[in-house]
Backbone as a printed PyTorch tensor [residue, N CA C, xyz], in Angstrom:
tensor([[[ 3.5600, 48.7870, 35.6490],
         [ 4.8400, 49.3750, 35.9050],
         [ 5.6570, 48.4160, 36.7650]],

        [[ 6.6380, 48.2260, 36.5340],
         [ 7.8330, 47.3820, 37.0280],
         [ 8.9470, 47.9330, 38.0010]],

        [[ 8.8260, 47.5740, 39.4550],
         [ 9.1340, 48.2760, 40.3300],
         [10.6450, 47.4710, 40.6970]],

        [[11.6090, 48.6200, 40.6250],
         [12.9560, 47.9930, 41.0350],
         [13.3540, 48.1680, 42.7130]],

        [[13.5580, 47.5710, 43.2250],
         [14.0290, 47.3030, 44.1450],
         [15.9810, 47.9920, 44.7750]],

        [[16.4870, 48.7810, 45.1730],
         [17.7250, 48.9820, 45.6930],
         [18.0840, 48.0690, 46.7660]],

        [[18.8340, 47.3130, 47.2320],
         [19.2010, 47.1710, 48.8730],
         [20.7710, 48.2150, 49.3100]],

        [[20.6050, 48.9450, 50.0930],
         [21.8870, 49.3030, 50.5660],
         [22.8590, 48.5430, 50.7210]],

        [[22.7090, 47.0440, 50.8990],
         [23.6870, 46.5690, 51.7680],
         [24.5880, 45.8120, 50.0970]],

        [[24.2110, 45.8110, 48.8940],
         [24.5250, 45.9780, 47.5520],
         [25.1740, 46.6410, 47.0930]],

        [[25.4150, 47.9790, 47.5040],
         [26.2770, 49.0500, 46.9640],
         [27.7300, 49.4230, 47.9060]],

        [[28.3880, 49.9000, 47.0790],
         [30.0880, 49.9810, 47.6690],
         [29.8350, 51.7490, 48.7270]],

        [[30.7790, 51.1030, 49.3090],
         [30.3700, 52.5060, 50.6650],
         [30.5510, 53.7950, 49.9790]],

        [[31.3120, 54.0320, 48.8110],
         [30.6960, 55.5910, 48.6050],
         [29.0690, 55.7080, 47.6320]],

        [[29.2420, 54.9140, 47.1980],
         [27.3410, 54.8120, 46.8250],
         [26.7050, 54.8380, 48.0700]],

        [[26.4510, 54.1990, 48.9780],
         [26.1110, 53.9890, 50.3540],
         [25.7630, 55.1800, 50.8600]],

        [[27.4270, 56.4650, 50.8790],
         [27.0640, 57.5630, 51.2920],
         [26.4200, 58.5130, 50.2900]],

        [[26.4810, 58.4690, 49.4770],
         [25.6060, 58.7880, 48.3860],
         [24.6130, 59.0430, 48.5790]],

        [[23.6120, 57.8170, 48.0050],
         [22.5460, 57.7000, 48.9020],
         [21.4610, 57.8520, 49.9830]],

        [[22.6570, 58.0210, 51.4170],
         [21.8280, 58.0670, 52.0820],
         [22.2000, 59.9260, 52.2160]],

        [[22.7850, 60.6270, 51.6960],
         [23.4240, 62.0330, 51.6200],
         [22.0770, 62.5300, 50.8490]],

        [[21.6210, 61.6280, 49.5370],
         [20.4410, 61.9990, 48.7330],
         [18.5830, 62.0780, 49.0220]],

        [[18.8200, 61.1810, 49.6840],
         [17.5260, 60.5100, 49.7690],
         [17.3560, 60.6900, 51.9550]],

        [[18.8410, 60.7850, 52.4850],
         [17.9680, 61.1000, 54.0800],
         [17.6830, 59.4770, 54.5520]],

        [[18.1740, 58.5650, 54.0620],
         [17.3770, 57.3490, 54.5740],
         [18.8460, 56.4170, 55.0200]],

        [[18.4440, 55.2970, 56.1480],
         [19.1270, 54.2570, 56.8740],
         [19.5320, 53.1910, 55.9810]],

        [[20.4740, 52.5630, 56.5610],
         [20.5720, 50.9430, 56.1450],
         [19.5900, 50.3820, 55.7240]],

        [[19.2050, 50.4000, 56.5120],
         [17.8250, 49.2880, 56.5140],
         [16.4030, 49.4100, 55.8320]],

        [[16.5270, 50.5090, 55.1530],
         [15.8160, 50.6780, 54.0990],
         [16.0110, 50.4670, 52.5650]],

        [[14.8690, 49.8390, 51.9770],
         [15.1930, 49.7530, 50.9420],
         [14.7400, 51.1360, 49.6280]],

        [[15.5470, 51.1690, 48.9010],
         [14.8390, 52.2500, 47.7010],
         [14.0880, 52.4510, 46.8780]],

        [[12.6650, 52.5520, 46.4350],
         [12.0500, 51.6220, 45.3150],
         [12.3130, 52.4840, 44.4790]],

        [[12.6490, 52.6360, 43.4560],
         [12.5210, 53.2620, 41.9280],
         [11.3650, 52.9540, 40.9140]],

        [[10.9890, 53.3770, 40.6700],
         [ 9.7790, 53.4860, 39.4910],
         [10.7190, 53.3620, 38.1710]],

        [[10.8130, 52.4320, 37.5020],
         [11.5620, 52.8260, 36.1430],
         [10.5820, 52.1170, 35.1380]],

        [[10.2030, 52.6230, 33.8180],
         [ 9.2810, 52.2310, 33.0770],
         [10.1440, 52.2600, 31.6820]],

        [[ 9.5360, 51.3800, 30.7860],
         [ 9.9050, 51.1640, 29.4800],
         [10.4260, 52.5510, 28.4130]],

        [[ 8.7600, 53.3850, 28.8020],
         [ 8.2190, 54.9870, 28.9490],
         [ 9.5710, 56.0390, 28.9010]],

        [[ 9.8890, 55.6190, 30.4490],
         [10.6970, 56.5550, 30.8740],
         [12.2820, 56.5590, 30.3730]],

        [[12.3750, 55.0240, 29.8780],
         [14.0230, 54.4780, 29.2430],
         [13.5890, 55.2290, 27.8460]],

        [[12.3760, 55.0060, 26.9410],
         [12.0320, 55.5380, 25.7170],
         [12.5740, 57.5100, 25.7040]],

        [[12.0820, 58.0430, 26.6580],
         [12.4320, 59.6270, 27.1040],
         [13.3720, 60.2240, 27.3910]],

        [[14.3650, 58.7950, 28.0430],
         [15.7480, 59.6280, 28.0770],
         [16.4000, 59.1840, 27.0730]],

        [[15.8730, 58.1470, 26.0120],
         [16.9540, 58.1200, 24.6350],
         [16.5630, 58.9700, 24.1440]],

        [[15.3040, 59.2750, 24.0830],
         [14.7150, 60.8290, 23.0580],
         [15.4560, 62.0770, 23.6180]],

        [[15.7760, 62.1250, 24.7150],
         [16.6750, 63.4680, 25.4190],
         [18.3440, 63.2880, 24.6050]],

        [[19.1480, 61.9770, 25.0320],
         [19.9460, 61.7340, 24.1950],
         [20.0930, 62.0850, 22.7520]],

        [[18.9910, 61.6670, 22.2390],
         [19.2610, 61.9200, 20.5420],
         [18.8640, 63.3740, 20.1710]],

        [[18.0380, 63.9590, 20.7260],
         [17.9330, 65.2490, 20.7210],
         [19.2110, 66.0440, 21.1790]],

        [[20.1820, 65.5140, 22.4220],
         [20.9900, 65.8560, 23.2250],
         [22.4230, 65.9380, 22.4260]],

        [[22.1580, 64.6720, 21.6800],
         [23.9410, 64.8450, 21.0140],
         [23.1430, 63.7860, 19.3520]],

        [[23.1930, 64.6020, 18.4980],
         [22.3220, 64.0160, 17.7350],
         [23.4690, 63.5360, 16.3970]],

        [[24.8110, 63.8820, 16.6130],
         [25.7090, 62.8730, 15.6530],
         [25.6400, 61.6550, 16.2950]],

        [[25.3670, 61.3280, 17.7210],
         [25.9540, 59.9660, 18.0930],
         [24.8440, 59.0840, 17.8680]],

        [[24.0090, 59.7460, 18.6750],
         [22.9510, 59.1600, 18.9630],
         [21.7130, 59.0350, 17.8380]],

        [[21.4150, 58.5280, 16.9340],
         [20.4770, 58.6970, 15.6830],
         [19.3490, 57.6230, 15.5860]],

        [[18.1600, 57.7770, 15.3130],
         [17.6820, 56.4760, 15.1740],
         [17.4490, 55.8990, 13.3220]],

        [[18.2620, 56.7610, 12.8990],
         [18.4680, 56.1790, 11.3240],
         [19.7150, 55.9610, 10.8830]],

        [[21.2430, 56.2270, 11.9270],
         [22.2930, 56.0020, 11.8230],
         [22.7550, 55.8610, 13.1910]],

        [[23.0300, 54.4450, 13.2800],
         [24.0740, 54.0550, 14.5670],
         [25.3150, 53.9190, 14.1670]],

        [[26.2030, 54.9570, 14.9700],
         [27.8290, 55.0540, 14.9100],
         [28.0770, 54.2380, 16.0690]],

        [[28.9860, 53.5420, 16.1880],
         [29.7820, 52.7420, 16.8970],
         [30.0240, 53.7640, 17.9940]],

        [[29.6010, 53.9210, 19.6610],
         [30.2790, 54.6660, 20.6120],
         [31.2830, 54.4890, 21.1740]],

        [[31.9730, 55.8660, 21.7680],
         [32.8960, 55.4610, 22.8120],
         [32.7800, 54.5270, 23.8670]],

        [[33.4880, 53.4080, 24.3540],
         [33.1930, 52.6570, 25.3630],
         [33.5300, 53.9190, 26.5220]],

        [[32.6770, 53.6990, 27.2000],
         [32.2980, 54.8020, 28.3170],
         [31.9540, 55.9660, 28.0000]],

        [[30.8510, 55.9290, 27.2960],
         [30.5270, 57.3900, 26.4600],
         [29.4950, 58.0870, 28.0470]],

        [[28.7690, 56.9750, 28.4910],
         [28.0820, 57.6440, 29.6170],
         [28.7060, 58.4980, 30.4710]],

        [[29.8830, 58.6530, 30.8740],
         [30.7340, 59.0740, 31.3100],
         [31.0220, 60.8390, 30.9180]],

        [[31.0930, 60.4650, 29.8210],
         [30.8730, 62.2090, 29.1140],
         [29.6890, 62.8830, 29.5640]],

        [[28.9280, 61.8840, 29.1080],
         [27.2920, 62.6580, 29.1890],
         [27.1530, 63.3740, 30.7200]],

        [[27.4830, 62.2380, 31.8950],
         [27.5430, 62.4900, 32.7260],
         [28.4490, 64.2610, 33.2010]],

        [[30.1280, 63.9520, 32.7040],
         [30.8310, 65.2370, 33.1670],
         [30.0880, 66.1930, 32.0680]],

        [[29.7290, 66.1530, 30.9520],
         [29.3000, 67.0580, 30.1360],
         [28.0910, 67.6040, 30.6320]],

        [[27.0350, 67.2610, 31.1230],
         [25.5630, 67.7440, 31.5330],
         [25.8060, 67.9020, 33.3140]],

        [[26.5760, 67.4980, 33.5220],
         [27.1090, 67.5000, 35.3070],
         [25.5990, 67.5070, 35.8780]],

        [[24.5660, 68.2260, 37.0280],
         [23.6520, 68.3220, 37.3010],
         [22.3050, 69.0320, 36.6270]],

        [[22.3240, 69.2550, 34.9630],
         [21.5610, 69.7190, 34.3960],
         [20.7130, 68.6860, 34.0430]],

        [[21.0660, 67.1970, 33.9750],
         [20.4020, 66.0240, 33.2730],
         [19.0520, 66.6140, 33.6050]],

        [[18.0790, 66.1360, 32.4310],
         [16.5070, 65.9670, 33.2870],
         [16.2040, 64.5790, 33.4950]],

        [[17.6220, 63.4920, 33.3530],
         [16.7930, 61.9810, 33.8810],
         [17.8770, 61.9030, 35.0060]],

        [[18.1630, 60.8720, 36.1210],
         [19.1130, 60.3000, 36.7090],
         [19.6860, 59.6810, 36.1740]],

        [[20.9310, 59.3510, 36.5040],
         [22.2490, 58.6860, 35.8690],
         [22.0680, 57.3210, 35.4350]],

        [[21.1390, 56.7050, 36.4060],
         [20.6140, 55.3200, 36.3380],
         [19.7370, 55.4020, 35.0890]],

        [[18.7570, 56.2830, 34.5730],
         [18.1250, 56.2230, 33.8380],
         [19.0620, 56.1660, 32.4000]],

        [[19.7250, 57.3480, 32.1390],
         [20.5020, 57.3590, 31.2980],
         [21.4900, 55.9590, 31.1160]],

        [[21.8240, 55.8930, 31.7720],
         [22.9910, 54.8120, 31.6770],
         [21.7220, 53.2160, 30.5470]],

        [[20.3870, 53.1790, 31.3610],
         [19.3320, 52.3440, 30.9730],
         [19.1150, 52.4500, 29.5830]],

        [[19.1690, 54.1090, 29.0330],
         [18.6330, 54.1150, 27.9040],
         [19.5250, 54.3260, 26.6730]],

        [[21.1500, 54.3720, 27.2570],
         [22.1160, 54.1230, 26.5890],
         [22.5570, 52.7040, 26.2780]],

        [[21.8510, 51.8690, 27.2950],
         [21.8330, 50.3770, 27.2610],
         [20.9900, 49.4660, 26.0340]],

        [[20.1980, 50.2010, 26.1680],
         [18.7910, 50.4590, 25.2420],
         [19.3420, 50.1730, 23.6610]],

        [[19.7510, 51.4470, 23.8390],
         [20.3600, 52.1280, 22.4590],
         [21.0960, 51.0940, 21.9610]],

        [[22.3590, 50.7450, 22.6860],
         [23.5580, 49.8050, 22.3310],
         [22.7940, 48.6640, 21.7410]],

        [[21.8050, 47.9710, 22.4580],
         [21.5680, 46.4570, 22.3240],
         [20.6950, 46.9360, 21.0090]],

        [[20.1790, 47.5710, 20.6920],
         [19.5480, 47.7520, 19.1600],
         [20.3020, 47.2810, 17.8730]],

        [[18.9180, 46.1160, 17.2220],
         [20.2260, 45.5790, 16.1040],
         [20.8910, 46.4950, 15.1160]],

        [[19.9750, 47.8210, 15.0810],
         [21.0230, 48.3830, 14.1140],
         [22.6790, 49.1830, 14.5350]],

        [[22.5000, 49.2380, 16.4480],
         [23.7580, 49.7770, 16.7310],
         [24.4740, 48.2070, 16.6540]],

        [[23.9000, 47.0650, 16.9960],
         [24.7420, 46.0950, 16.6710],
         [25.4910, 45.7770, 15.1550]],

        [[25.0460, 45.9950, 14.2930],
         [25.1010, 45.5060, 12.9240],
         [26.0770, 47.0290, 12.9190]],

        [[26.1330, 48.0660, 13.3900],
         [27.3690, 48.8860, 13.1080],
         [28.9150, 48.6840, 13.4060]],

        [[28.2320, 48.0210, 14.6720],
         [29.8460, 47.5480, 15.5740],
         [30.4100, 46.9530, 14.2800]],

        [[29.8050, 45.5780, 13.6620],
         [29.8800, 44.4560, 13.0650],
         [30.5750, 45.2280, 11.5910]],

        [[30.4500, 46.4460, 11.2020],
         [30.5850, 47.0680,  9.6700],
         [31.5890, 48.0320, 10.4760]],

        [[31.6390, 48.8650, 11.0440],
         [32.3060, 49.9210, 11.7060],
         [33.9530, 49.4940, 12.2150]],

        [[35.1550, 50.2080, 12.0690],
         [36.3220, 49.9400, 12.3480],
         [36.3430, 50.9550, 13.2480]],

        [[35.8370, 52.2030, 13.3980],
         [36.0020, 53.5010, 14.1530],
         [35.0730, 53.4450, 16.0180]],

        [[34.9400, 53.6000, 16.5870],
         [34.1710, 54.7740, 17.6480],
         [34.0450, 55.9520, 17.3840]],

        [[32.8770, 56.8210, 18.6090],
         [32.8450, 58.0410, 18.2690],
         [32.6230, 58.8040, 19.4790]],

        [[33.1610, 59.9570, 19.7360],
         [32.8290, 60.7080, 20.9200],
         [30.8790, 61.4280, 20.9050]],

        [[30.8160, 62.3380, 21.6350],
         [29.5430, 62.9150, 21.4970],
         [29.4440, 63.9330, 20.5670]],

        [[30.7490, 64.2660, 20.2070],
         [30.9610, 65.3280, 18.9820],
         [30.8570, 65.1780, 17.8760]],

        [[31.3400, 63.3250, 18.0990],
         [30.7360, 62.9350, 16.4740],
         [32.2930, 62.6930, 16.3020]],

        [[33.3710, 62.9050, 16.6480],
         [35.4110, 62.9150, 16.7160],
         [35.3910, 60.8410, 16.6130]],

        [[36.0870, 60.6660, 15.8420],
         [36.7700, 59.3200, 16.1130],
         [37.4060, 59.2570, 17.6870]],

        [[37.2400, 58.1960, 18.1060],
         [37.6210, 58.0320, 19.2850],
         [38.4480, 56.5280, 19.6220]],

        [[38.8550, 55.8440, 18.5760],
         [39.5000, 55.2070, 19.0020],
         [38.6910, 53.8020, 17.7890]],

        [[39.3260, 52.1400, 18.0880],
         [38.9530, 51.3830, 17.3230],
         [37.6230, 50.7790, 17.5300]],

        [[37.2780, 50.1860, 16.7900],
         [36.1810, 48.9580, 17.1650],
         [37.0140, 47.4180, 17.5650]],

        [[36.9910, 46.7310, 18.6010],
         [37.5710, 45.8160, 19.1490],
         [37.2340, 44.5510, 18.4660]],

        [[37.8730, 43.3830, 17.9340],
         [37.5970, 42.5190, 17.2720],
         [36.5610, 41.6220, 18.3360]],

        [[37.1550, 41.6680, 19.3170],
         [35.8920, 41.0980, 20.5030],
         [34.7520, 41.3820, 20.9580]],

        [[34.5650, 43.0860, 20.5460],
         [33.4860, 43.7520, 20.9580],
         [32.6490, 43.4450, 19.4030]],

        [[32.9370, 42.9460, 17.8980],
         [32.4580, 42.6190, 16.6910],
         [32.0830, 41.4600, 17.1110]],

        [[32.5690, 40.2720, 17.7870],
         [32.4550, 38.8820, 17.8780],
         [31.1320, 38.7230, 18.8990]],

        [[31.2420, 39.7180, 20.0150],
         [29.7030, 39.7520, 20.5120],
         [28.6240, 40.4450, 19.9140]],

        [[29.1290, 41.3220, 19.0540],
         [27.6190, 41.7140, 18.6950],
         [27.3040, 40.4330, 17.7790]],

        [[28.0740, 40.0640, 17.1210],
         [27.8560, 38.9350, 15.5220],
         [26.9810, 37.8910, 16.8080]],

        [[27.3760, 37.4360, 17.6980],
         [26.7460, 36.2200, 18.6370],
         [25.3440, 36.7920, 18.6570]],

        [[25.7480, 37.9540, 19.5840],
         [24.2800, 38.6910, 19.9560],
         [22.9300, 38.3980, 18.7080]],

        [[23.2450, 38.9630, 17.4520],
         [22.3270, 39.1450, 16.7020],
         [22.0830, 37.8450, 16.1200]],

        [[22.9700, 36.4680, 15.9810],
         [22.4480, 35.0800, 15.5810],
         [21.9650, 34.8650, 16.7470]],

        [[22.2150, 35.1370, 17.8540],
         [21.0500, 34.4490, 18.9050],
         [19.6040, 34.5230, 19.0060]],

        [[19.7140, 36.0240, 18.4980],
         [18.2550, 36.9770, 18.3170],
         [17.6110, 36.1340, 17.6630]],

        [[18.3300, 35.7280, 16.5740],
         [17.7650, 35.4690, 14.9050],
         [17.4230, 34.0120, 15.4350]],

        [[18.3370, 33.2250, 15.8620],
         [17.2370, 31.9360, 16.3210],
         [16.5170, 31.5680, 16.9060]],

        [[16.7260, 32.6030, 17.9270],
         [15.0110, 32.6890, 18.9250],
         [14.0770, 33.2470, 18.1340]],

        [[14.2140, 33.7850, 17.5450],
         [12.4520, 34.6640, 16.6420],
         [12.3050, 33.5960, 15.5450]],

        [[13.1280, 32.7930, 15.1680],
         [13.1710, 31.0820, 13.9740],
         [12.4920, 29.7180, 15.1220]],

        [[13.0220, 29.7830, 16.1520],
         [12.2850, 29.0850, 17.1500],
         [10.9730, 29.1470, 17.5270]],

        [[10.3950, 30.4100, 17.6390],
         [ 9.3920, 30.7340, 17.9180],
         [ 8.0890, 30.4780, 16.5770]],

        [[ 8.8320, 30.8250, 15.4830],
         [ 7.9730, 30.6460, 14.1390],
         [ 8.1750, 28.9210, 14.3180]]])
């Protein structure tokens, strides 16, 4: 297990009070988090179970940029992961070549409802297209 590290003195003063509002603890402590591969795998499975037009693992729709954001005001304190987690396993999700290869085919976004939400950015196509030849020549490198 792969242990993350917080420093307080890293975060902007309302995280700060956050924090120490959550957890009871000083400056001068640090936070360890436990975050596992496991646990990023559980909150995409909560996700796709959670909003299952967006989130699919046999159809990636192009998301809203700042879809975490919903999830967040939409589930407010019901989540069963932390925000950090979610945000991880929405990260997850995105970098997957098949949500990449959607950006790359896709002109639309989508809310959690599954609603058009706006375009696909010719810049946000130009990184995934990088993203996935980079992939592709490191796994050609390696052979």
């Amino acid at each position: 297990m792969k242990k993350l590290t917080l420093k307080l003195s890293k975060l902007s003063p309302e995280k700060k009070a956050e924090v120490k509002k959550l957890k009871g603890i000083t400056k001068n402590h640090p936070i360890d988090v436990a975050l596992t591969f496991d646990d990023i795998k559980k909150a995409e499975a909560w996700l796709r179970a959670t909003y299952p037009l967006v989130f699919s693992e046999k159809r990636h729709l192009p998301l809203k940029v700042g879809i975490e954001k919903d999830v967040f005001e939409q589930q407010g304190n019901k989540m069963p992961f932390s925000r950090s987690l979610v945000r991880k396993a929405i990260g997850l999700y995105v970098n997957h070549p098949l949500y990449l290869k959607s950006l790359l085919e896709g002109t639309e976004r989508y809310d959690l409802q599954g609603h058009k939400s706006g375009a696909v950015d010719q810049s946000h196509k130009d990184n995934a297209k990088d993203i996935l030849i980079k992939r592709k020549e490191k796994k050609n490198d390696k052979n």
